[in-house]
N, C-alpha and C positions, 0 to 999 in steps of 0.2 A: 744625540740625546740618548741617555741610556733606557735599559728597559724599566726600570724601577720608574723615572719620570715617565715617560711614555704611559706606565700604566696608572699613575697619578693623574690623568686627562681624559677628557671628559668626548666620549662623539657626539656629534651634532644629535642626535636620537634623542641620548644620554644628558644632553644640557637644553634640550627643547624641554623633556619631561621634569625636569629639576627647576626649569623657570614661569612653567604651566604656559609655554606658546607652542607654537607650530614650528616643525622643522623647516617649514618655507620661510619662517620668518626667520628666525636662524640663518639660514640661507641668503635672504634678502640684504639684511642687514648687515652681512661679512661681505656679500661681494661689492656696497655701495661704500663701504669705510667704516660705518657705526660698532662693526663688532671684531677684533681681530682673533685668528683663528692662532693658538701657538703654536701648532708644527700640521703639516702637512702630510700623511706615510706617504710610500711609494705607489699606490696602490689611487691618491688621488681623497683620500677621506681626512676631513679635518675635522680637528683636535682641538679640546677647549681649556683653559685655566677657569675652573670651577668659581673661583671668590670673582677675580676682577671681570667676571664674564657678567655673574650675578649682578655685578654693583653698577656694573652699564646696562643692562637692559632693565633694572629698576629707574635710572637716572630717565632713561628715553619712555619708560611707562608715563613714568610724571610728567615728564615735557608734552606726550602726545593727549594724555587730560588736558592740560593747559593748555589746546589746542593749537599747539605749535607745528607746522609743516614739517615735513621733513627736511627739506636743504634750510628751514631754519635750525633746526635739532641738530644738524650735521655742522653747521657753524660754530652752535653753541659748544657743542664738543671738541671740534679743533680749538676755541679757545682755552678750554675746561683744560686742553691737557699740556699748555704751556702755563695756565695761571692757576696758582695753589691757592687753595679759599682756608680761610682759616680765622677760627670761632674762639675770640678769649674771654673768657667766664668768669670775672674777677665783679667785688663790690668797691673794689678799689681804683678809681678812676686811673691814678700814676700807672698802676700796670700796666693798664690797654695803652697808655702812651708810650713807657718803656719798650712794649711790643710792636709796635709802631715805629716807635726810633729807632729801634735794631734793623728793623727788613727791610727799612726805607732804601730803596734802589739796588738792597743783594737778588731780587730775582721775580718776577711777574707773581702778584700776589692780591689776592684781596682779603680784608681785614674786615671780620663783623667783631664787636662786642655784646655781653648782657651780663648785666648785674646783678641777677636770682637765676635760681633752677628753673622757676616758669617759664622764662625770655627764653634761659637757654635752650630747654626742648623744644618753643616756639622754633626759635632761631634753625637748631638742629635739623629739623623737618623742612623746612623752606629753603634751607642754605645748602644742605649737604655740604658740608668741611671733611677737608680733605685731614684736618687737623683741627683737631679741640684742646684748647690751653686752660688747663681747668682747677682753678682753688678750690680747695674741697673743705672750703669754711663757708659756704653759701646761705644767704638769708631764707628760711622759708625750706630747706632742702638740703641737704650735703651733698658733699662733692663725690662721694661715693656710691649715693645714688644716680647720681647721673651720671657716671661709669654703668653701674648695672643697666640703665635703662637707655644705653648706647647701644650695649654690647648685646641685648636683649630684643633688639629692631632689626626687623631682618632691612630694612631701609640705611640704616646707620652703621652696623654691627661691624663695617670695614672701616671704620674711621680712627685715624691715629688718634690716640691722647695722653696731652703731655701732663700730667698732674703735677700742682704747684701748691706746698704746703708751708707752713710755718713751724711746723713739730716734724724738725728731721728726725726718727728714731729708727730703729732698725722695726718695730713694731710695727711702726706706721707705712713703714716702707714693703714692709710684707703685704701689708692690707690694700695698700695702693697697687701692687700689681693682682693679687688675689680678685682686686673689682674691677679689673679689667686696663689698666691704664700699661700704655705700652715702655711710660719710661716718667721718669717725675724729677723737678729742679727743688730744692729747698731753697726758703728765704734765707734772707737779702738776695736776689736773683744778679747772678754774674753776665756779664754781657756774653762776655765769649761761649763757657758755659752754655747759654742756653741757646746760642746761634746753633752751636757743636748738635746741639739734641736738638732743633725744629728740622736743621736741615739733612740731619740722619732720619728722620721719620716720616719726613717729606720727597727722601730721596733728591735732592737737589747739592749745587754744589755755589760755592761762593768765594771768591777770590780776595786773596790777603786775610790777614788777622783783624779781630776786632782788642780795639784797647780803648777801652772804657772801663772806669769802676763800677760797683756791685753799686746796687739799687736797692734801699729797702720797700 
């Protein structure tokens, strides 16, 4: 690891104070599995990745309110990090099935929907997605607001969003990432297309090609 990363990471001291716990908890928590430390020095002191450190010991804050054990919490997380959760935002019923027919058995996945901004930041809080597929023609709220008020949650703030619009314009396309959205498909949604981008944001991989026609 160079020194440039290395000085991009966090010591246990250093990421106790940044997540308001205790370095024993820190401690605790790395050597029973829940938190993985990224490198190690010679010297025996471990090193943290700032964002995905944050985004687990928020996940286990919540879990330990909802009075979950700990070897249940450790469960739920082994599950958490083969199965992708993922939140699509649409008023449009055909989509969430479109999305649905695509991921069907490419890779351990769970599928919420909501059909306003309300559901969604219900949704958002209770589900933690690893991924939000998000229209930004939304009843009651637009899709750009709920970009800002993703990216704006220190609970959510690390969650992919794929923004899905109907006015491809290069205007539009500024503004989509300006509110925070990490990548966006325009309508009629392509199959392949949008496989290519869930499972680039998701980090995952999936075998053979998809051939299917666009979808409006």
């Amino acid at each position: 690891m160079t020194k440039k990363a290395r000085q991009d990471l966090l010591k246990i001291s250093e990421m106790a104070e940044k997540a308001d716990v205790l370095v024993s908890t820190i401690r605790y928590y790395t050597d029973i599995g829940l938190l993985k430390a990224a490198m190690t020095t010679e010297g025996g002191h471990r090193l943290y990745e700032e964002a995905p450190t944050m985004d687990r010991l928020v996940k286990i804050k919540r879990m330990v309110a909802k009075g979950m054990t700990l070897p249940e919490i450790q469960g739920h997380i082994e599950q958490e990090m083969t199965t992708k959760k993922i939140l699509v935002v649409d008023d449009e019923p055909e989509i969430v099935d479109f999305i649905r027919d695509l991921l069907v058995d490419k890779f351990p996945h769970q599928i919420e929907s909501a059909h306003d901004g309300f559901t969604a930041g219900r949704l958002i809080h209770s589900m933690g997605p690893d991924l939000v597929i998000l229209d930004l023609l939304l009843p009651g709220i637009d899709g750009f607001q709920v970009c800002h008020m993703i990216r704006e949650d220190e609970e959510t703030k690390n969650a992919k969003i794929l923004a899905v619009t109907g006015y491809d314009s290069a205007d539009i396309r500024k503004k989509i990432l300006e509110s925070g959205a990490d990548d966006y498909c325009g309508k009629p949604l392509d199959y392949q297309q949008t496989l290519d981008k869930i499972t680039k944001l998701l980090g995952v991989t999936v075998k053979g090609p998809v051939k299917k026609p666009i979808v409006d």
